[in-house]
MARDO-800159 format. One record per residue (C-alpha): residue in one letter; x, y, z. Coordinates in steps of 0.2 Angstrom, whole numbers, plus 5000, padded with zeros to 4 digits. Each point is the difference from the previous one (the first is absolute). Layout:
N
AXYZ ...
END
This chain:
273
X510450974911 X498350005007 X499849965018 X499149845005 X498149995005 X499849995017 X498849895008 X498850145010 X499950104984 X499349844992 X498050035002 X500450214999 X501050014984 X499549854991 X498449945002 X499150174996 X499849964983 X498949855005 X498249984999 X499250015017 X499049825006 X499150005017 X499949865013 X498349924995 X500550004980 X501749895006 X499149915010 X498549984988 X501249944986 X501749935009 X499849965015 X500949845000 X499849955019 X500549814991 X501550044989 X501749984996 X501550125007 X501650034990 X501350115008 X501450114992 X501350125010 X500450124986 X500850184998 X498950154999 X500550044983 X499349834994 X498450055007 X500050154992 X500549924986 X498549845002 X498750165003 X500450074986 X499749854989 X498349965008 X498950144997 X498349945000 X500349945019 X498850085014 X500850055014 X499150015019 X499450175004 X499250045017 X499350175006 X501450074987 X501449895006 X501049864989 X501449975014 X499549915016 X500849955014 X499849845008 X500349915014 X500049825008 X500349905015 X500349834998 X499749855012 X500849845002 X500249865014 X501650015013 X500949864988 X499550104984 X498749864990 X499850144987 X501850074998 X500449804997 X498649944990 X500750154987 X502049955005 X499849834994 X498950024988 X498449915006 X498849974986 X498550085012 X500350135012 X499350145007 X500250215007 X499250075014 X500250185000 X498750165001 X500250144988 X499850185002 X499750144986 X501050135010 X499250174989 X498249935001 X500249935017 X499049854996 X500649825005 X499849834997 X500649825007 X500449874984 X500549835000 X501049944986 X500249814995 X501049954985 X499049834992 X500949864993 X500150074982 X500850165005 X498350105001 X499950125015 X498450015010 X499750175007 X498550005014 X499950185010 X498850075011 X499850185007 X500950035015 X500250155014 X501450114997 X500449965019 X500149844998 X501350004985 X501549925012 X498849855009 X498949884993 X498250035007 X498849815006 X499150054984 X501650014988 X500649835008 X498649924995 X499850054985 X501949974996 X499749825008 X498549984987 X501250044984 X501449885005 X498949875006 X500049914982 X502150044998 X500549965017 X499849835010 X500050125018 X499450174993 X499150045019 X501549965010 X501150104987 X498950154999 X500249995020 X501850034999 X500150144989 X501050165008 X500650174989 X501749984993 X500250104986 X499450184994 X500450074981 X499550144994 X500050104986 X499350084981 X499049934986 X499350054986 X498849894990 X499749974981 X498749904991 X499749934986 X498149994996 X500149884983 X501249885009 X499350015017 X501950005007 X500750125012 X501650095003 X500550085017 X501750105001 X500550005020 X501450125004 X500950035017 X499949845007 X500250005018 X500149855012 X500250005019 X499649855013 X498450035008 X501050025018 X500750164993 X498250074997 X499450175010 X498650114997 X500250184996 X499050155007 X498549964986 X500049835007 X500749904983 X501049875004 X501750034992 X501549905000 X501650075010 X501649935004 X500949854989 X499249994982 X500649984981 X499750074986 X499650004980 X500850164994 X500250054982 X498949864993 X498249954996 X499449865006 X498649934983 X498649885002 X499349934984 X498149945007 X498949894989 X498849855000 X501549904995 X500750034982 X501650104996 X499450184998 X500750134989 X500950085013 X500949835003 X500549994982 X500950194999 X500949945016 X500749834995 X500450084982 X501250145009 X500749865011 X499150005016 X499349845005 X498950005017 X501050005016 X499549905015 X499650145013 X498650005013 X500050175009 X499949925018 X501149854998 X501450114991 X499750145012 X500249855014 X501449914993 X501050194997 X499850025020 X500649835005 X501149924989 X499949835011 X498549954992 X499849894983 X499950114987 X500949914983 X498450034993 X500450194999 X501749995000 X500450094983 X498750155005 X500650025017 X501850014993 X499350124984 X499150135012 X500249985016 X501949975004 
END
């Protein structure tokens, strides 16, 4: 029997065979900063397996590298707005968080609003490296700015915002140029409460203490303007419909099972019991 794929080999043993795209032709061709996101929690082997099938996709090379790691720290008020808006599934909502691209060393702070239709608004701006774990005068008011037409209090919101959640972990990142669509593959998935946070010698924040984790699995995002892609169509055909997963409100919900989570019931059950 052959063993299973494991996750950290993805980008090493697999992607290889893929035909190297660089930042500016992604974000030249599919940069989809408006677009729909579907989500799948999937075994290695099936990646392997939906690589395999899709050769003419690109994948994300930088400076010789196709596996990066990633990190963010995520922001919400003291009674959760965020968390809650996802939970019970508000038609607008929003995340707060700043993102940091741990192997280039380059960071950005991102607000995320999900429209009325189920489009996601991504705005980001560049950000300090030491500033990854606070919210600087200039990213408040820049995140009071994007909210402004979602939210009725945006400024007084923006005001409350406090680090709660840190995530980190790998992703490697397809495209496909004719369609325009996206695939990115994230593997160990780690969630800690931002309270747990401490910084090493190198002076990156890392999480310590209480945190879960995504072992043995991929975590898929199918990206597009907003029609099904062919990715989505491999996946539904095998049997795999898109699970309800948000990295921090599953990560959130994992730590504290007081809070409402029915809306991620079945993946918090699935993989991370």
């Amino acid at each position: 029997m052959t063993a299973p794929v494991k996750p950290a080999a993805l980008a090493d043993a697999v992607v290889a065979a893929f035909a190297p795209v660089s930042l500016e032709e992604i974000q030249d061709r599919a940069d989809l900063q408006t677009r729909v996101d579907r989500k799948y929690v999937v075994p290695t082997d099936l990646v392997v397996e939906l690589l395999t099938a899709h050769p003419h996709l690109g994948v994300l090379e930088i400076d010789g590298l196709r596996r990066f790691g990633y990190e963010s720290v995520y922001f919400d008020t003291p009674d959760l707005v965020s968390y809650r808006g996802a939970a019970h599934g508000r038609r607008r909502r929003f995340k707060v968080r700043t993102r940091t691209y741990t192997d280039a060393g380059d960071c950005v702070f991102e607000v995320k609003v999900k429209g009325g239709r189920g489009e996601t608004v991504k705005e980001r701006l560049p950000y300090g490296l030491a500033d990854a774990a606070t919210i600087t005068p200039q990213a408040a008011a820049f995140a009071g700015t994007v909210l402004h037409d979602t939210l009725p209090d945006a400024a007084g919101l923006v005001d409350g915002l406090r680090p709660t959640m840190i995530t980190a972990y790998d992703r490697t990142t397809f495209v496909d140029h004719v369609a325009g669509t996206r695939l990115t593959c994230d593997t160990s998935l780690r969630c800690a409460p931002a309270r747990d946070q401490v910084t090493d010698p190198g002076g990156e924040v890392v999480a310590g203490g209480e945190r879960v984790e995504l072992a043995d699995c991929v975590l898929l995002e199918s990206k597009s303007p907003g029609a099904v892609t062919a990715i989505d169509r491999w996946l539904w055909a095998r049997g795999h419909r898109p699970d309800r997963i948000s990295k921090y409100c599953v990560g959130l919900a994992a730590l504290d099972p007081a809070l409402p989570a029915n809306r991620w019931h079945r993946t918090l059950v699935r993989y991370f019991s």
